[in-house]
C-alpha positions in Angstrom: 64.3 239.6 55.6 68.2 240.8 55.5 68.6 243.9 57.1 69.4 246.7 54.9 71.9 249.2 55.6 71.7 252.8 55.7 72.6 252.6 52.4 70.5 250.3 51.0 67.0 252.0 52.5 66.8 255.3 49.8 66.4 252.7 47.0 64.3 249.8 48.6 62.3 252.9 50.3 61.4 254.4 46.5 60.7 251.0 44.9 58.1 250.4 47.6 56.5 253.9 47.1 56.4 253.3 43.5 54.4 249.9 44.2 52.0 251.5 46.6 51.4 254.0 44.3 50.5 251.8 41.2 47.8 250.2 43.1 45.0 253.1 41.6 44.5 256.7 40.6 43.7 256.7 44.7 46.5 255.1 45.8 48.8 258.0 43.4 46.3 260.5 44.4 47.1 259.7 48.3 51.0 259.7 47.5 51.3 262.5 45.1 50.9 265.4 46.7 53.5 267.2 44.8 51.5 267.1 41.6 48.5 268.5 43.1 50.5 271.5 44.5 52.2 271.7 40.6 48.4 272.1 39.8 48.4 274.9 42.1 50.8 276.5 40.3 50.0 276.1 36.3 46.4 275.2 35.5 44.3 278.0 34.3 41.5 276.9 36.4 43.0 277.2 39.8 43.4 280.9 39.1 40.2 281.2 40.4 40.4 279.6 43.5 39.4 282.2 46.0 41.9 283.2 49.2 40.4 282.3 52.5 41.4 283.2 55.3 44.9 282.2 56.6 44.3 279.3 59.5 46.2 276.1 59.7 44.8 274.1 57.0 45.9 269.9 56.5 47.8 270.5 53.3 47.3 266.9 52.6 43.4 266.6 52.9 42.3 263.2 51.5 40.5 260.2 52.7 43.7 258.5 54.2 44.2 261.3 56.1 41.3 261.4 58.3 39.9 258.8 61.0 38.9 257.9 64.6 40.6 259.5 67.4 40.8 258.6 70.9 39.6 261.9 73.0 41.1 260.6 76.2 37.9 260.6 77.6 36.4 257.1 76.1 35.0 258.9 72.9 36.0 258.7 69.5 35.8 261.3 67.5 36.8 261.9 63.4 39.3 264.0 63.0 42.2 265.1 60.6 45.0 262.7 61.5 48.1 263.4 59.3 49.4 267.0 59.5 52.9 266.6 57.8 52.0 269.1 55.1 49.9 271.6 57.3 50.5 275.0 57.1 49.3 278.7 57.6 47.0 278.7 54.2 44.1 278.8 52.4 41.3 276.5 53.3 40.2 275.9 50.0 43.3 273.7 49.1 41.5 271.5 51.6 38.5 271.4 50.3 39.7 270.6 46.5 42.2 268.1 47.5 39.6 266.4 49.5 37.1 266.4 46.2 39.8 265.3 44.1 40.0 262.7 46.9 36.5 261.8 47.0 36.4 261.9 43.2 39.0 258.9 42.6 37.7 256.9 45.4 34.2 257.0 43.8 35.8 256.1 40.0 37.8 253.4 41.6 34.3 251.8 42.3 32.9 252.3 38.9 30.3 255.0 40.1 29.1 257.5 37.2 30.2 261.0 37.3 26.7 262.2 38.2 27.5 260.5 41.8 30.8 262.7 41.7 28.8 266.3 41.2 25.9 265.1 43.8 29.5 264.8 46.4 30.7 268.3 45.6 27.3 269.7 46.3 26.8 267.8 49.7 30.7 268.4 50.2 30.1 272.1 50.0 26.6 271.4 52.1 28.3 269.7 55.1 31.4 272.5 54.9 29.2 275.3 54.9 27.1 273.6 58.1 30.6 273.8 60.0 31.1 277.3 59.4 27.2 278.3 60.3 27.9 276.4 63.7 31.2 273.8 64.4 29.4 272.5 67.7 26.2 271.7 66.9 26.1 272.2 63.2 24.3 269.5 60.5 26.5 266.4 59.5 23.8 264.6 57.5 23.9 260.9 57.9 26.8 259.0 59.4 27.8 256.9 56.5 28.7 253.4 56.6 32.5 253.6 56.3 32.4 256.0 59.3 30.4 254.3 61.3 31.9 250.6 61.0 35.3 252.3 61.4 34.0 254.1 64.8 32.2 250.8 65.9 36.2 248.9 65.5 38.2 252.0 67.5 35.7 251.9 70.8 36.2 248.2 71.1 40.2 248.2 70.6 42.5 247.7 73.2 46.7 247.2 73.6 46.3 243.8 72.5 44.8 244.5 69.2 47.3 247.3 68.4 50.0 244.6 69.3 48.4 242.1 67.3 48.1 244.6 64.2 51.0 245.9 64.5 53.3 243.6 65.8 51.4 240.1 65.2 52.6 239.2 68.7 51.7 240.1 72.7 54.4 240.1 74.0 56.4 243.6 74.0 59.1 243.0 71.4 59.0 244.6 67.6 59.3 241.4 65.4 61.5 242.5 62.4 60.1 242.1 58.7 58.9 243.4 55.9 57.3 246.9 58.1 60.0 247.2 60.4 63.3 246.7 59.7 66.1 246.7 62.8 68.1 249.8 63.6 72.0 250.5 63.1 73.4 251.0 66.8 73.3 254.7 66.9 70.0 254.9 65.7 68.5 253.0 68.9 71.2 254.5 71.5 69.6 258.1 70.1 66.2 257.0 70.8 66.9 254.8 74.3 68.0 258.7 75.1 65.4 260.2 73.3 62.8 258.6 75.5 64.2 259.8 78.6 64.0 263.8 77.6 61.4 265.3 80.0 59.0 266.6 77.3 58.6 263.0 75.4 58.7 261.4 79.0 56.1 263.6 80.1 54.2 262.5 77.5 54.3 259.2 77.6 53.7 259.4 81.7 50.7 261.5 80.6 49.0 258.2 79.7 48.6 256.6 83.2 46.9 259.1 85.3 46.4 257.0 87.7 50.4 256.2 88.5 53.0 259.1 87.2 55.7 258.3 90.1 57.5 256.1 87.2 60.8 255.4 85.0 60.4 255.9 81.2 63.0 253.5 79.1 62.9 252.1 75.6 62.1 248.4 75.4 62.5 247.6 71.6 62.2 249.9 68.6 62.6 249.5 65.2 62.8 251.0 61.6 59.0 251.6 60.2 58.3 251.1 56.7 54.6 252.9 57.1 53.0 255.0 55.1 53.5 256.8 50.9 54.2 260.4 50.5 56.4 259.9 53.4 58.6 256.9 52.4 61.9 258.0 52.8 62.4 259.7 55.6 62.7 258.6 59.1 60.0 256.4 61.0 60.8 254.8 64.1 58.2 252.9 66.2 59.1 252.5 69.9 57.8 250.6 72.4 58.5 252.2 75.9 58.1 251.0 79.4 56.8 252.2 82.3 58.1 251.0 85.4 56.6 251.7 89.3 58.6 251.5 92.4 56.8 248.3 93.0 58.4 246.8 89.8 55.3 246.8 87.7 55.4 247.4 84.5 53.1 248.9 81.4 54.1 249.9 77.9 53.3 252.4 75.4 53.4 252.5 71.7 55.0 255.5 70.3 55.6 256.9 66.6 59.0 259.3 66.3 58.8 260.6 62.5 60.9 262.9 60.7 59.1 266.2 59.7 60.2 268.2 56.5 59.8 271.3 54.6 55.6 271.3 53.5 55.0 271.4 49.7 51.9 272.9 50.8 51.9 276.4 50.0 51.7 279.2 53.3 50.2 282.3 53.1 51.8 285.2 52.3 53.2 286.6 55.5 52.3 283.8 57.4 54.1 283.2 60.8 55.2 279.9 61.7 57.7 277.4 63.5 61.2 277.0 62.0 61.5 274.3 63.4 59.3 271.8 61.2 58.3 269.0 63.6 57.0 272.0 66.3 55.1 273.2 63.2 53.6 269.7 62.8 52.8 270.0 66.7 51.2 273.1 66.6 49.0 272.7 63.3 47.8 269.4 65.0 46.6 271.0 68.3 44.7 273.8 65.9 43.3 271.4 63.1 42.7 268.0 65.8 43.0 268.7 69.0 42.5 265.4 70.4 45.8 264.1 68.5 47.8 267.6 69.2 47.5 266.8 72.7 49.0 263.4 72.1 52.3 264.7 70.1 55.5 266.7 71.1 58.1 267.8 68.7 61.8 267.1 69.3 65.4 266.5 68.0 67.8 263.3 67.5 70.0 261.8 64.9 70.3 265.5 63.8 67.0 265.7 62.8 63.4 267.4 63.6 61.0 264.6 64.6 57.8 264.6 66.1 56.6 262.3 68.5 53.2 261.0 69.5 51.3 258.1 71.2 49.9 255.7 69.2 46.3 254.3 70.6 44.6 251.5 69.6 41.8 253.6 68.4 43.7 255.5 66.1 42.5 254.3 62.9 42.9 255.3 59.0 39.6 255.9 57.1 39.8 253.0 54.7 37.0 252.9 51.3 37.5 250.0 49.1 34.4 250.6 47.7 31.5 253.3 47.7 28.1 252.7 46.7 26.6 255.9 45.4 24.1 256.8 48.5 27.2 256.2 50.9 29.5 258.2 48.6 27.3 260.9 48.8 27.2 260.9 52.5 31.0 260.4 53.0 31.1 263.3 51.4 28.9 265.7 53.2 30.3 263.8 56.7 34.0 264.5 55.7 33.5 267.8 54.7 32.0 269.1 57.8 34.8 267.2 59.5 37.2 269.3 57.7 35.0 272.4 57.8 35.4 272.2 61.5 38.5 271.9 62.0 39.0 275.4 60.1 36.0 276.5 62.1 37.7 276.4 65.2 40.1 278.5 64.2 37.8 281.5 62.8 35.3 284.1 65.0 32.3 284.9 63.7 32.9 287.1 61.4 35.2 285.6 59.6 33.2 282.5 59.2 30.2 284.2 58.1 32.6 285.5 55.1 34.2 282.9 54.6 30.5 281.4 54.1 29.9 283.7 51.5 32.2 283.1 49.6 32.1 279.9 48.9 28.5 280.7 48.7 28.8 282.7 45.1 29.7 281.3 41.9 26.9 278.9 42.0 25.6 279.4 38.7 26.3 276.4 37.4 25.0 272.8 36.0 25.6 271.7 39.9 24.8 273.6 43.4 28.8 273.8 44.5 31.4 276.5 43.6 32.2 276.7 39.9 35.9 277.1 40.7 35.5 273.7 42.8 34.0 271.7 40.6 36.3 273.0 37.3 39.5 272.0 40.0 38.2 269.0 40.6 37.7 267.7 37.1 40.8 269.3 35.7 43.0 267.5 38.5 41.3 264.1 38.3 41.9 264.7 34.6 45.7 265.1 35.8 46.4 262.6 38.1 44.3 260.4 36.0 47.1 260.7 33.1 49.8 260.8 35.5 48.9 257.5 37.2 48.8 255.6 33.6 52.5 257.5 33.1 53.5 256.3 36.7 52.2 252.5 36.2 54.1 252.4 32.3 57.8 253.9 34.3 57.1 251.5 36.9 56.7 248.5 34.9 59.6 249.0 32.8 62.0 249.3 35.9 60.1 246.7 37.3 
């Protein structure tokens, strides 16, 4: 393709979130978080929403947004894997933006609404099973999506990732529709970036085996990756390792620009300024396996934060439920979720936090009333605002 100019990206950058978006009510759903957080603000029913208590919380908690992570140790575990929009909040945007999630995903495969209120009650089951006991507690089944997408992360290697991402072996970025070249500038900042002892310690961190080596950027490239995030920086790096001896390895790195959350904080919550060491510090809280793997910094005037990419890193992908595994998915994510505010509650504070979303079950379905009302009034929502988005689309289109 012609390389655009710094110029041209704003506008190619928008028309391509536009298209992802007008896919399905998911695909908006996964790239709107703005208009769930407008919810927030103006629908009588999230006035009762009850205020947990103030942890790092996703921000952003949908299906996308959670998959396999490599624990460094061989193991896979599923964990939150997007924190752009975490902050110091309340846990139940979480849990309603991850119904609202769940919701869609089951409409886009024609299921009936019944199979929606039998995933809020097992949603609230698997949550509440993470806050009785985040080590050990019950998941329910592993459903099929989780499973299959486990089974492909503890078989990958480098030479799938290259392959995936790169369509080639060899250690060059090929230029194309994902990845678009860079202006000068923008890969003399990163060549130094590299080289800063906090991202080369990271990327050293990888071989434990063989630390005494040089850090230096092979190839790197503009990424086109991702929806809600479309339009602001995304580099992908490759970087290589170099012995005394002359041998040489290479690591895949993602540098992305982090941003002001939409996601509400807390009142009086404390966090970074700085928003990509607020990125960095939510991750090690909420998924501790990719915190470990990321390190914020600064180029290009910008806040970015960098982490390794590993082969196992995968997205949760659901083209289609079938009720039974619907209903699973939705116990399993949930207690994924609830764990990930587990570990950042004592005792106490889980056993209240329990209770509260305990009450207010006096209703058609066993789940919170004020869950179940957000959820239908936001699929209701996005629902209208995805037919809007498809008819402004197609007319510019």
């Amino acid at each position: 393709m012609t390389k655009p100019t710094l110029a041209e990206r704003p506008a190619i950058l928008a028309a391509k979130r536009q298209l992802k978006m007008a896919r399905s009510t998911h695909a908006y759903v996964r790239g709107n978080t703005a208009k769930f957080y407008e919810w927030l603000d103006a629908s009588p029913a999230s006035r009762r929403v009850p205020q947990g208590p103030a942890i790092w919380i996703c921000g952003d908690c949908h299906l996308g947004n959670l998959g396999p992570i490599n624990d460094g140790g061989g193991k896979i575990a599923i964990q939150i894997r997007d924190l752009d929009q975490a902050v110091i909040g309340n846990p139940a945007h979480d849990l309603i933006r991850l119904g609202l999630s769940l919701a869609t995903a089951a409409r886009g495969s024609d299921l009936p609404g019944v199979t929606t209120a039998h995933m809020i009650e097992e949603m609230v089951t698997g949550y509440a099973s993470a806050m009785a006991d985040p080590a050990n507690g019950d998941t329910g089944p592993e459903p099929d999506a989780v499973r299959s997408v486990k089974r492909r992360a503890i078989g990958r290697r480098w030479r799938h990732l290259a392959k995936e991402r790169f369509a080639t072996r060899e250690p060059l970025i090929p230029l194309g529709d994902k990845f678009w070249p860079l202006e000068r500038f923008e890969r003399d900042a990163l060549a130094e970036l590299v080289t800063e002892p906090e991202v080369a310690a990271l990327v050293l961190s990888l071989d434990e085996k063989d630390r005494d080596r040089t850090v230096r950027l092979v190839d790197a490239a503009y990424w086109m990756k991702g929806c809600s995030s479309l339009g602001l920086l995304r580099f992908a790096a490759l970087v290589g390792l170099k012995n005394a001896k002359g041998r040489s390895d290479y690591a895949l790195i993602d540098l992305k620009e982090a941003t002001s959350p939409i996601a509400p904080a807390a009142k009086g919550a404390k966090m970074p300024k700085d928003e990509a060491i607020r990125v960095v510090e939510a991750a090690r809280a909420l998924s501790p396996h990719l915190g470990s793997r990321m390190v914020a910094a600064r180029a290009l005037d910008r806040s970015l934060f960098v982490r390794e990419l590993s082969p196992q890193d995968l997205k949760l992908e659901v083209e289609q439920f079938s009720a039974g595994q619907a209903v699973k998915a939705a116990r399993y994510l949930a207690f994924v979720v609830g764990t990930a505010h587990a570990r950042q509650m004592d005792a106490d504070t889980r056993h209240a936090w329990a209770g509260v979303l305990d009450a207010d079950r006096r209703g058609a379905i066993d789940a919170p009333n004020w869950l179940w009302e957000s959820v239908v009034s936001l699929a209701g929502s996005h629902e209208a605002g995805y037919l809007d988005h498809c008819r402004r689309y197609a007319m510019r289109a």
